[in-house]
TIVEXLO-456050 format. One record per residue: x, y, z of N, C-alpha, C in turn; residue in one letter. Coordinates in steps of 0.02 Angstrom, whole numbers, padded with zeros to 5 digits, always signed. Example, Ala and Ser with C-alpha at 12.3 -4.5 7.8 and 13.67 -1.06 7.14 Angstrom:
+00660-00284+00390+00615-00225+00390+00660-00165+00390A
+00642-00112+00354+00684-00053+00357+00645+00002+00394S
//
This chain:
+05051+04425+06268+05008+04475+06298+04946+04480+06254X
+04875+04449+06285+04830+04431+06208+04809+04497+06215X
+04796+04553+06278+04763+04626+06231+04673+04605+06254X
+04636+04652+06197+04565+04685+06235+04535+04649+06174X
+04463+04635+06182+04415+04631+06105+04438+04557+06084X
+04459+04542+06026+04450+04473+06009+04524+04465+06001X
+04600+04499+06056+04636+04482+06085+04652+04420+06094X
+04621+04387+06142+04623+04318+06195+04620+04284+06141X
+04568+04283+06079+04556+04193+06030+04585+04218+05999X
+04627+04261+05962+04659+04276+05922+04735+04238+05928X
+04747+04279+05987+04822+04230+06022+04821+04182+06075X
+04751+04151+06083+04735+04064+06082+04765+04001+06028X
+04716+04074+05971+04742+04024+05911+04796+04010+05886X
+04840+04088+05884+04916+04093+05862+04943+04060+05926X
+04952+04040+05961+04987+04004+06010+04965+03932+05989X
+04909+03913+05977+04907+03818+05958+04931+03797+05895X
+04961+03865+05866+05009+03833+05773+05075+03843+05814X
+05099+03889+05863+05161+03887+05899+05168+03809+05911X
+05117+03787+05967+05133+03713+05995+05161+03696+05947X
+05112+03678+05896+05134+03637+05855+05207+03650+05787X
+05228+03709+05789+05297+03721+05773+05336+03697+05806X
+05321+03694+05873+05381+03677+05927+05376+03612+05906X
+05339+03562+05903+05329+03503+05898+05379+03473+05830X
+05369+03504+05785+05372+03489+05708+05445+03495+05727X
+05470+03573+05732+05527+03586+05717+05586+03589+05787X
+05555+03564+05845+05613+03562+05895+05640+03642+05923X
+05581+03662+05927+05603+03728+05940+05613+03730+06016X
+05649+03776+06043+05648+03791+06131+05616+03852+06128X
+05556+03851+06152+05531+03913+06176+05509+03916+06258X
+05504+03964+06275+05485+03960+06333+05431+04031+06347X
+05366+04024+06355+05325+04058+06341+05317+04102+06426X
+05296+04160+06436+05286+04179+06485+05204+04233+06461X
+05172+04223+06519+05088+04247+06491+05098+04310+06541X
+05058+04365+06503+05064+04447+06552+05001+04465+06530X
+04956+04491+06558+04915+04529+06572+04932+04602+06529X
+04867+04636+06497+04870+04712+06459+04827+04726+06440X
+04813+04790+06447+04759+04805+06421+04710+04814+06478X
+04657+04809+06438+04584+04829+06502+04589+04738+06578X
+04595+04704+06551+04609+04656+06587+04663+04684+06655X
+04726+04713+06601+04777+04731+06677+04758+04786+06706X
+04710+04828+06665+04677+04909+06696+04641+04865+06755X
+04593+04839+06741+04536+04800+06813+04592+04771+06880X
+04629+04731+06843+04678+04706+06902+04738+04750+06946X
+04748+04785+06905+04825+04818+06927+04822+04904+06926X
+04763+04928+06901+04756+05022+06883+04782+05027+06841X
+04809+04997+06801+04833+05000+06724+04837+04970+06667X
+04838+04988+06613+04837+04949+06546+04918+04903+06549X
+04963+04944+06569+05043+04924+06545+05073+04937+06627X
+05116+04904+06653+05151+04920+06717+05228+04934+06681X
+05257+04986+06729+05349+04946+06727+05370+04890+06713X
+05337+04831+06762+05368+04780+06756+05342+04739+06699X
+05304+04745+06667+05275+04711+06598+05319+04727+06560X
+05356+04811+06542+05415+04824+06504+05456+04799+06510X
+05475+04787+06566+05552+04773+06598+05538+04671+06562X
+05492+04654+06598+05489+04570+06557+05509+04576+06473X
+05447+04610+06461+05472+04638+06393+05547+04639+06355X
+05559+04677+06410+05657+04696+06362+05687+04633+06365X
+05679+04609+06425+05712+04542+06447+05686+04487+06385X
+05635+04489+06356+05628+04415+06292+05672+04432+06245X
+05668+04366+06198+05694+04399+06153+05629+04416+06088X
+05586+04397+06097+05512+04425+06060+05446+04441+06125X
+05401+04465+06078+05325+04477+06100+05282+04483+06069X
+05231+04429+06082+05175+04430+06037+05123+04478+06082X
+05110+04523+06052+05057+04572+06061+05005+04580+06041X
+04926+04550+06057+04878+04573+06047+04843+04634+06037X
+04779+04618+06007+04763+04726+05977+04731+04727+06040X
+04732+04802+06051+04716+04840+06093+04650+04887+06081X
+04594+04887+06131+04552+04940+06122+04580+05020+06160X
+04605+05023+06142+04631+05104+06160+04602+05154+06175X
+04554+05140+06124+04500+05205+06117+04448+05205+06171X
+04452+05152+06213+04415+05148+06287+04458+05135+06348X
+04514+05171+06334+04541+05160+06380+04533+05241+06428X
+04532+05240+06476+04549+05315+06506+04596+05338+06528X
+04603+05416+06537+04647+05452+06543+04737+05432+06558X
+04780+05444+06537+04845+05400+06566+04867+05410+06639X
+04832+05467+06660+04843+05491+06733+04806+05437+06770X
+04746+05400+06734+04688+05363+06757+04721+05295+06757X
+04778+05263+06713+04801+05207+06695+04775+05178+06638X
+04753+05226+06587+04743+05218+06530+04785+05196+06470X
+04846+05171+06480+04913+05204+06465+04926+05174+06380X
+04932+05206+06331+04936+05167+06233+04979+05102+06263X
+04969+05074+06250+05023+05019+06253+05042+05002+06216X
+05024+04987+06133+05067+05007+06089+05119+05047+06087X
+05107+05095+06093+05147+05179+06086+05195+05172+06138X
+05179+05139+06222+05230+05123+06262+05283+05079+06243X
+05257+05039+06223+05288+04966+06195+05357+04997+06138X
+05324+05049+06090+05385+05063+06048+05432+05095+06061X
+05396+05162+06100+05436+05216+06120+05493+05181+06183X
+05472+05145+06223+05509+05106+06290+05564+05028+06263X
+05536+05011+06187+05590+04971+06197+05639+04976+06130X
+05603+05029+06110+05644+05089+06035+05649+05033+05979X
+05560+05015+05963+05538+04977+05905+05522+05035+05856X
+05611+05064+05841+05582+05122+05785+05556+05086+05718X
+05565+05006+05693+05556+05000+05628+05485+04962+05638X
+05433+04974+05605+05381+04934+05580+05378+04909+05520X
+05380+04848+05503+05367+04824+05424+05307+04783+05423X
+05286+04796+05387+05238+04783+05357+05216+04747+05276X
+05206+04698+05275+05200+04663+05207+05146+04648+05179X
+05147+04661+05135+05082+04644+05057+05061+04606+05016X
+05027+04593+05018+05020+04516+04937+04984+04495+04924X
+04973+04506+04855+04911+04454+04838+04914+04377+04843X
+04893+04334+04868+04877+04252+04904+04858+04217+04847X
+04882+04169+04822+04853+04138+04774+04783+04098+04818X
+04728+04102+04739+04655+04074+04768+04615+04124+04813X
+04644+04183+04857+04607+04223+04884+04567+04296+04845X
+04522+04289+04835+04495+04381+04807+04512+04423+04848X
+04549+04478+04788+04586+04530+04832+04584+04595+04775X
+04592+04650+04781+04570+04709+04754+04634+04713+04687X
+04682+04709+04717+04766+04721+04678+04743+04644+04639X
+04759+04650+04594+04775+04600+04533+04842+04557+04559X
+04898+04584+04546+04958+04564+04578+04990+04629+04617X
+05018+04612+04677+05080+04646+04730+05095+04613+04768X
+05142+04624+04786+05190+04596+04834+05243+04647+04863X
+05233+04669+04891+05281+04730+04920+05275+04724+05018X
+05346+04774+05038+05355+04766+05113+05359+04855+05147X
+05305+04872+05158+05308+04956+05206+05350+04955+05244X
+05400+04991+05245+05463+05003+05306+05453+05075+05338X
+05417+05081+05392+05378+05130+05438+05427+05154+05482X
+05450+05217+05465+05495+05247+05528+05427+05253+05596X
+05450+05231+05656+05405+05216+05705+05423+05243+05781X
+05450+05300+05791+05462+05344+05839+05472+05418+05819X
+05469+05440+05773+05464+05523+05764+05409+05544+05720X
+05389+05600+05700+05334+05619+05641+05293+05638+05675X
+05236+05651+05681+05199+05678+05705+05140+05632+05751X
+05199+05572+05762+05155+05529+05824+05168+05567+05908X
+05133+05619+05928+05161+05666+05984+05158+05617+06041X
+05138+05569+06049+05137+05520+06117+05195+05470+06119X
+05243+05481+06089+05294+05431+06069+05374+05476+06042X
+05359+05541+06011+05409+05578+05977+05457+05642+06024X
+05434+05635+06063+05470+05681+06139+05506+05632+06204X
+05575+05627+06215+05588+05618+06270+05553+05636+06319X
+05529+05673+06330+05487+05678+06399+05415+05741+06380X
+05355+05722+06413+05307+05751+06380+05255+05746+06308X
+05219+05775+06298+05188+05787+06232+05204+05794+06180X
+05203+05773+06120+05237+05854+06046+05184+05890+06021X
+05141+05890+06086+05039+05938+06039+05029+05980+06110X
+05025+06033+06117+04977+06067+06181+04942+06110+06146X
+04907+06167+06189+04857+06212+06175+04853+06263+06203X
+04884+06304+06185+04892+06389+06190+04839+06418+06230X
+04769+06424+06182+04718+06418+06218+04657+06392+06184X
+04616+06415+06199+04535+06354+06185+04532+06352+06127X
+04563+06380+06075+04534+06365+06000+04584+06346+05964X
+04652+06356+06003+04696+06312+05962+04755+06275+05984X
+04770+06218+05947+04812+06162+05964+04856+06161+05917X
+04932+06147+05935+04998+06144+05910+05016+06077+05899X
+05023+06044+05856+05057+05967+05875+05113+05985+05810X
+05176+05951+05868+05244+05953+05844+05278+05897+05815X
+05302+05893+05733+05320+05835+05717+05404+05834+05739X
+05422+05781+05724+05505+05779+05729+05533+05721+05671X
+05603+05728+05654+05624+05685+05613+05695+05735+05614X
+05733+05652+05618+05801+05663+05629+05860+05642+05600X
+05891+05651+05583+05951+05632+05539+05964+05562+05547X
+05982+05533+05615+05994+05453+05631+05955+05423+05618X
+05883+05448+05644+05801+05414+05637+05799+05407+05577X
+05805+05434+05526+05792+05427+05459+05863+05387+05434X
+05931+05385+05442+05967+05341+05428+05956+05277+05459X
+05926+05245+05501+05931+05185+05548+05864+05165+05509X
+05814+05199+05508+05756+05157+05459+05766+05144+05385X
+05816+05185+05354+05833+05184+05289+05879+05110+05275X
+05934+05112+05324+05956+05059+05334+05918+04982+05338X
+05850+04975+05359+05841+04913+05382+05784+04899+05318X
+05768+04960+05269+05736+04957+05211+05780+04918+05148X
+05832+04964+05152+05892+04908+05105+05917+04872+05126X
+05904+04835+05174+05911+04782+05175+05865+04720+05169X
+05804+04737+05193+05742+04708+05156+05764+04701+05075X
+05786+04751+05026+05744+04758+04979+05820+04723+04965X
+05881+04712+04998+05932+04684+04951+05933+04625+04982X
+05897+04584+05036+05921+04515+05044+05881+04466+05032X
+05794+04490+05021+05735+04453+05026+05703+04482+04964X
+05712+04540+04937+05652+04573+04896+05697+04560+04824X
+05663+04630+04778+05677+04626+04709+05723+04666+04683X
+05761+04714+04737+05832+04761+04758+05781+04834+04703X
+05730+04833+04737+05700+04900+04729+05680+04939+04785X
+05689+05008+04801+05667+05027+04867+05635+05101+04814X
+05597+05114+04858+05537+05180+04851+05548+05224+04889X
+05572+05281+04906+05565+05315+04956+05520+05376+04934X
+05468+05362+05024+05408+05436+04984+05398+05481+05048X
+05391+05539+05016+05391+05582+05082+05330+05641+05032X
+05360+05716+05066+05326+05767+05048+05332+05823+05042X
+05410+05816+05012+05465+05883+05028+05438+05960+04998X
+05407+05957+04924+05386+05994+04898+05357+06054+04959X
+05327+06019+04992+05260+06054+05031+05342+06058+05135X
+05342+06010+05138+05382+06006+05208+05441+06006+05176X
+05472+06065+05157+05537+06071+05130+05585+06059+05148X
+05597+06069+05234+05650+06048+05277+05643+05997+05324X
+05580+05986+05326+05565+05908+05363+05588+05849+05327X
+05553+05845+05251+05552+05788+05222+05608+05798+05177X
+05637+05847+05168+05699+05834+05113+05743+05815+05179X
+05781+05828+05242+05788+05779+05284+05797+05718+05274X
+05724+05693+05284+05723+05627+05293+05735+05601+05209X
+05715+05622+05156+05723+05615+05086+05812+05587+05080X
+05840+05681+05094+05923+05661+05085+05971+05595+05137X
+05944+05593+05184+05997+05547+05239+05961+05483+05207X
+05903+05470+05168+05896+05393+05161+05924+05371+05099X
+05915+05443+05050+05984+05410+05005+06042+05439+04996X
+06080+05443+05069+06123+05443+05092+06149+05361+05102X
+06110+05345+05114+06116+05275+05164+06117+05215+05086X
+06051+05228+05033+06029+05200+04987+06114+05184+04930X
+06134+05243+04943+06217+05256+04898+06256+05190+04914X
+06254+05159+04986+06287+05109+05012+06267+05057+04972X
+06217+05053+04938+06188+04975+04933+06166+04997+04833X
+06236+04996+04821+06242+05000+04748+06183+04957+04683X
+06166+04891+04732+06138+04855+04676+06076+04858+04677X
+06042+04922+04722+05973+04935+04718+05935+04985+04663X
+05891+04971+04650+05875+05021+04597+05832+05077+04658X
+05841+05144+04631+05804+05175+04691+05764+05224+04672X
+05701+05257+04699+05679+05310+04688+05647+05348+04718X
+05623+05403+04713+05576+05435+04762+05530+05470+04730X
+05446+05458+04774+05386+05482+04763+05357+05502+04800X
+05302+05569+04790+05280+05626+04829+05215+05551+04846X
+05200+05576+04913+05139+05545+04950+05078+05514+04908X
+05068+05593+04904+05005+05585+04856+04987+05518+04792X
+05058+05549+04756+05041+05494+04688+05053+05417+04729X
+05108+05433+04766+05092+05342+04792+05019+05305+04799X
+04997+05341+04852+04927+05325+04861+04872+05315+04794X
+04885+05353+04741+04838+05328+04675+04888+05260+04625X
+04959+05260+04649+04983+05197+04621+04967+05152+04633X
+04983+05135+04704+04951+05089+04727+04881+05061+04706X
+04848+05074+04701+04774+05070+04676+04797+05034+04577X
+04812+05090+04551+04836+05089+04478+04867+05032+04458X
+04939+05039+04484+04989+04994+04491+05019+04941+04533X
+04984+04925+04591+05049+04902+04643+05080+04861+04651X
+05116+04816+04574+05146+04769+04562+05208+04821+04542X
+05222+04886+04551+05268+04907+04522+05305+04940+04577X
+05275+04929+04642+05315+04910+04716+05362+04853+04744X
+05396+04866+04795+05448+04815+04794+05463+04833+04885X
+05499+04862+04875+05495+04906+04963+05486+04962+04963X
+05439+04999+04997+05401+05053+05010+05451+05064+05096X
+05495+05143+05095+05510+05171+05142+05479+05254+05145X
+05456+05261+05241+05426+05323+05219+05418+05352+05287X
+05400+05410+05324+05409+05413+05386+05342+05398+05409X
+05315+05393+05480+05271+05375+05525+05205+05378+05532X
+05190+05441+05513+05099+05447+05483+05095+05411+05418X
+05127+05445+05358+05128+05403+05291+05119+05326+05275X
+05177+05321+05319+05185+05224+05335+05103+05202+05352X
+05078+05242+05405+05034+05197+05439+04978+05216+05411X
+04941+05253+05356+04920+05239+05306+04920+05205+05254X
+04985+05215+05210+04991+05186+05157+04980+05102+05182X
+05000+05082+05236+05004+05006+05244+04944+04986+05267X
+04913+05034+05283+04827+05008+05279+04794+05000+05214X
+04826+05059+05173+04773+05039+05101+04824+04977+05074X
+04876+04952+05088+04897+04881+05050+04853+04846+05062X
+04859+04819+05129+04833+04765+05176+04769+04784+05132X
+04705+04841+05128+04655+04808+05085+04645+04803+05030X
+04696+04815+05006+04716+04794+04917+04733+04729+04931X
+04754+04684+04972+04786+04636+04970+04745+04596+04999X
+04673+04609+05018+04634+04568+05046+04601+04591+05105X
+04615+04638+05132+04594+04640+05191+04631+04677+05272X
+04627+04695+05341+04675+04706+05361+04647+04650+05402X
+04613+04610+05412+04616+04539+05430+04682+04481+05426X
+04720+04518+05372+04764+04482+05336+04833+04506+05352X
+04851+04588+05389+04891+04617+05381+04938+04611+05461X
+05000+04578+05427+05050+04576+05461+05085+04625+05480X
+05119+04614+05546+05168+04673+05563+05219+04651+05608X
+05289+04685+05601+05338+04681+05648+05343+04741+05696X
+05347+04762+05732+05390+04810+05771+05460+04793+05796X
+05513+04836+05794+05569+04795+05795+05646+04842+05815X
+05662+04838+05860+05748+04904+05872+05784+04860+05854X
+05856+04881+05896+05919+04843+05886+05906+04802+05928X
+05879+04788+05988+05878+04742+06049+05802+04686+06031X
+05731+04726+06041+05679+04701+06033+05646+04702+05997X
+05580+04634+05984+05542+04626+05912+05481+04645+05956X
+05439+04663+05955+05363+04648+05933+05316+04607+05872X
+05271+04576+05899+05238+04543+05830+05177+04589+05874X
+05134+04597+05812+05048+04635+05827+05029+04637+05798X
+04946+04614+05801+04897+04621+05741+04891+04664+05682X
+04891+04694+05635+04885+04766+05607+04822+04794+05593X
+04778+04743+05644+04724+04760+05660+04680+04791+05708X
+04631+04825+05719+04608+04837+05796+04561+04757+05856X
+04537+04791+05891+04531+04749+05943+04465+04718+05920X
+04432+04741+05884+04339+04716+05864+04308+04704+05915X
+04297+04731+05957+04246+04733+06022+04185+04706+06000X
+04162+04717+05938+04111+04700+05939+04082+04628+05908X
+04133+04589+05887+04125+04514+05863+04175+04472+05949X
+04199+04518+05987+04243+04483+06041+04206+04430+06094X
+04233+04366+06092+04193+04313+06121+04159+04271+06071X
+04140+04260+05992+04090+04238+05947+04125+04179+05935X
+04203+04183+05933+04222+04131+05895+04249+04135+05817X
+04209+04208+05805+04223+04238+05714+04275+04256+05713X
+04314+04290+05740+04381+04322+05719+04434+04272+05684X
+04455+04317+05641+04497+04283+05604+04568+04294+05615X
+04612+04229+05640+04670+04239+05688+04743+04269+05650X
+04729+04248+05582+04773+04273+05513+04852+04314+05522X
+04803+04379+05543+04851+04434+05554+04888+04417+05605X
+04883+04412+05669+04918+04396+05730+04962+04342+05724X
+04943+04264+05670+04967+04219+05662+05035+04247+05614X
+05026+04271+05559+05056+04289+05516+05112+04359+05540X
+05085+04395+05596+05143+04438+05632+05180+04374+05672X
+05158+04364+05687+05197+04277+05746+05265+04252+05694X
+05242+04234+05639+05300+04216+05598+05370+04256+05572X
+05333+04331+05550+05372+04374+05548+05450+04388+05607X
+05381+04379+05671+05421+04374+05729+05497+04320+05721X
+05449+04232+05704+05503+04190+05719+05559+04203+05657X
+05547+04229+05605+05589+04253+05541+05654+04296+05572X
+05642+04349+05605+05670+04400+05632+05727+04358+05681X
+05694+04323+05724+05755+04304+05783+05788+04240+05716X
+05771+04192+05698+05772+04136+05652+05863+04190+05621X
+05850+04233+05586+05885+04282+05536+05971+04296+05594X
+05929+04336+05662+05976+04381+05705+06023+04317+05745X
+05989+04282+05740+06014+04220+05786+06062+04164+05738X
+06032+04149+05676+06052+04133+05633+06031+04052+05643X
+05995+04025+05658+05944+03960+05694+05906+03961+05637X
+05932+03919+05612+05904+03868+05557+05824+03854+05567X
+05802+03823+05618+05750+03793+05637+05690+03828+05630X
+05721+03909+05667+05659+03959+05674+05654+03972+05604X
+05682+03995+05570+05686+04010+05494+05645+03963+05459X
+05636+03896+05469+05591+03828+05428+05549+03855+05474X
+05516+03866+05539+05447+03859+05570+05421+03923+05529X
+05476+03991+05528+05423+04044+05486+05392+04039+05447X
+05449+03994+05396+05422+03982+05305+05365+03946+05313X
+05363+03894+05352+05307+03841+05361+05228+03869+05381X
+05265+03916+05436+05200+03951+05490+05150+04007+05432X
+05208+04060+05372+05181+04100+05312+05151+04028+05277X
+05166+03997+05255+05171+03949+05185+05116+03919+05206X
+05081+03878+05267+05020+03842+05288+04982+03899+05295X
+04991+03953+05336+04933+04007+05323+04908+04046+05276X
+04958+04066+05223+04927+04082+05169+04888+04003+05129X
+04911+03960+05129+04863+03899+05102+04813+03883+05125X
+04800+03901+05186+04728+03883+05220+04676+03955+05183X
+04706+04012+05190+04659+04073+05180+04657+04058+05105X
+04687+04025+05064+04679+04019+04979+04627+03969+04970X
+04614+03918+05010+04556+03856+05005+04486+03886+05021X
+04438+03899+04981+04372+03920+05007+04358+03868+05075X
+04391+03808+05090+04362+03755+05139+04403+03776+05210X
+04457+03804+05196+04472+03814+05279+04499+03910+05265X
+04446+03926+05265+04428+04001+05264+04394+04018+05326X
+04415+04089+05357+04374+04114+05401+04307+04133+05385X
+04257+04166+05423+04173+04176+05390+04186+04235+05351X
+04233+04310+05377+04245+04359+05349+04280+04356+05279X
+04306+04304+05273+04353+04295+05190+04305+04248+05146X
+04231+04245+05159+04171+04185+05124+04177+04129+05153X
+04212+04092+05213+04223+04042+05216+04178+04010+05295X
+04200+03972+05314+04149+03923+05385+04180+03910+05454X
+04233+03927+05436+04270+03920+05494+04281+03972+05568X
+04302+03944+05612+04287+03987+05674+04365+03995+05672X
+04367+04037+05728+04427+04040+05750+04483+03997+05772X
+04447+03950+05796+04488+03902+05832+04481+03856+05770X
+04434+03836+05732+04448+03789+05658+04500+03816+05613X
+04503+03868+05624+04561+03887+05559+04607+03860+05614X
+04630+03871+05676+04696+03856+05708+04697+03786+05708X
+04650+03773+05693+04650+03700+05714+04686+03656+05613X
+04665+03677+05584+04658+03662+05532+04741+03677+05511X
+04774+03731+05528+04846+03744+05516+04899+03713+05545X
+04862+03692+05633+04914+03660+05632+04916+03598+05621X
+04855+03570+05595+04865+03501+05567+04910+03501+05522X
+04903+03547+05472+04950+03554+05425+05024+03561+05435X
+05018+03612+05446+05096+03611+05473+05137+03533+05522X
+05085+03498+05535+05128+03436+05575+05107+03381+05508X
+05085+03398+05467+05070+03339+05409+05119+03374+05361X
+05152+03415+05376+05216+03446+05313+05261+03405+05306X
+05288+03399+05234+05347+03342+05241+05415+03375+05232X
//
C-alpha cells in the first residue's frame, strides 16, 4: 500500500530489493497492490475501505507507505488515519522501533544501538484508545477533555514482547520509563504489571526511569540503552529523538505488530513537498521491509526469510555508510531509484 507524498518511489524502491531477495534467496511471496490514502480518497470516498482491512488481516505482512494525514478531511468526509485504523483494526499494539549508529555514516550519538518497544493502542492516542468513539470531547467552547487509558493486559502484552527483544537479540537490558511521580495511578500501573512480567525473565538486568531524564540521556549517554519500554505518547517521541541521534528519521525503522498481524511503515512522514523529484530517500521503508521479513522469518521459523532480513539490514546499512551510494539528504548523489538500484545489486552479488 505505497500511501501519499513520496509514498509510490519509496515502495517502488523497497519493492525492487524485494525482487531481488526473492531471487537470491528463493523466497515465495506473493504480492497483492491496494490503493490508500489520497489516491483511494479520489477513487473510492476514502483513504482506507473495509475491504483493504479485511485483505489486510488476511496477509501475513504489510508494507505501508507514509501517509499525508494532515490533508486528509474530515472522517465523516472519508478522511479516515489509516495508520491509527490499521493498528487499532488489526490490534498492532506493539511498535518497535530501532536505533544505531551505522558505521561510516555522521550521526549525532557517538555510539547506540538500542530498540523502542511502544505500547501502541492505549495512552492518550484518543482515535485508537476507545472501543467505540473518541477519548477527547468538549464540554463547551473553551474546553476540551482528552482521555488517556492504560491497562493491566496492555501493559503486560507490551512488556512481554520487550523481554523478549532484550533476552533473544539484545544485551538482556530493558529500561522501563514512564511518569508515575506526577500520573501516580496511571503510570505506576503500567510501571508495576511490566515488572511484573520483567520477574519472568530472570537474566535481564532491569530498571526504571522518569521520562524526563530519559530524554537528556539519550542525548548524554545513549550507549547506555539497550531496550527502551514505555507507553504510547512517550514511545513516539522518544523514538523520534533516537532516529535523529542516529542519523536522521530518513533512517528510522518501524514494526507495527499483534498476535496475528505485522505492519512495516516508514517512521517517517509523507514529504509532499520533495514527492515526484526522485530525492527521497527509500532507507526507512526499506529497512521497516526487513524488520517485517525478520518478524514472519522468526514466527514461521523459515530460515530463508531470516538470511533475506540480515542481508536486506546488512546491504542497506552498507550502502548509507559509503559516501558513493548515499542518498542527496545523507551528502550523497543518488536518487531514489539509484540507491534501489545499487542494493539490489548488492544483495544479488552477496556470497
Amino acid at each position: 500500500m505505497p500511501g501519499d507524498g513520496i509514498g509510490p518511489e519509496i515502495t517502488r524502491a523497497t519493492l525492487d530489493v524485494v525482487e531481488a531477495l526473492q531471487e537470491k534467496f528463493g523466497l515465495d511471496l506473493r504480492l497483492e497492490h491496494l490503493d490508500c490514502g489520497l489516491a483511494s480518497l479520489r477513487k473510492h470516498g476514502a483513504t482506507v475501505r473495509d475491504e483493504d482491512i479485511e485483505s489486510a488481516k488476511r496477509a501475513d505482512g504489510v508494507v505501508l507507505g507514509p501517509m499525508s494525514v494532515r490533508e486528509y478531511p474530515a472522517p465523516e468526509k472519508g478522511g479516515i488515519n489509516v495508520p491509527a485504523a490499521f493498528r487499532k483494526r488489526l490490534e498492532l499494539y506493539a511498535n518497535i522501533r530501532p536505533s544505531y549508529v551505522r558505521a561510516g555514516l555522521k550521526a549525532v550519538a557517538k555510539k547506540m544501538d538500542l530498540v523502542m518497544v511502544r505500547e501502541n493502542l492505549e495512552d492518550f492516542y484518543v482515535d485508537r484508545n476507545m472501543y467505540q468513539g473518541l477519548g477527547e470531547f468538549k464540554p463547551t467552547a473553551e474546553l476540551v477533555i482528552a482521555m488517556g487509558k492504560i491497562t493491566a493486559g496492555g501493559s503486560r502484552r507490551i512488556a512481554r514482547v520487550a523481554c523478549e527483544i532484550a533476552r533473544r537479540r539484545r544485551r538482556k537490558k530493558l529500561t522501563i520509563v514512564h511518569k508515575n511521580p506526577v500520573l501516580k495511578m496511571y503510570h505506576t500501573l503500567f510501571l508495576e504489571e511490566a515488572r511484573k512480567v520483567a520477574r519472568e525473565y530472570p537474566e535481564l538486568e532491569v530498571e526504571d526511569l522518569l521520562v524526563d531524564a530519559v530524554t537528556a540521556l539519550l542525548i548524554r549517554t545513549p550507549e547506555r540503552f539497550d531496550v527502551i519500554l514505555t507507553t504510547n505518547m512517550f514511545g513516539d517521541i522518544l523514538s523520534d529523538e533516537a532516529a535523529e541521534l542516529s542519523g536522521g528519521l530518513g533512517l528510522a525503522a518501524s514494526l507495527n505488530r499483534g498476535d496475528r498481524s505485522a505492519v512495516a511503515n516508514a517512521g517517517h512522514g509523507s514529504a509532499p513537498d520533495i514527492a515526484g523529484r526522485g530525492i527521497a530517500n527509500p532507507a526507512s521503508l526499506m529497512l521497516s521491509t526487513a524488520m517485517l521479513f525478520e518478524h514472519l522469518g522468526a514466527t514461521r521459523k523459515d530460515r530463508r526469510m531470516l538470511e533475506a532480513a540480515a542481508a536486506f539490514t546488512r546491504v542497506v546499512d552498507a550502502r548509507l555508510g559509503s559516501a558513493k551510494t548515499r542518498t542527496r539528504d545523507l551528502g550523497g548523489k543518488m536518487s531514489t531509484q539509484a540507491f534501489a538500484r545499487a542494493v539490489a545489486k548488492a544483495v544479488l552479488a552477496e556470497k
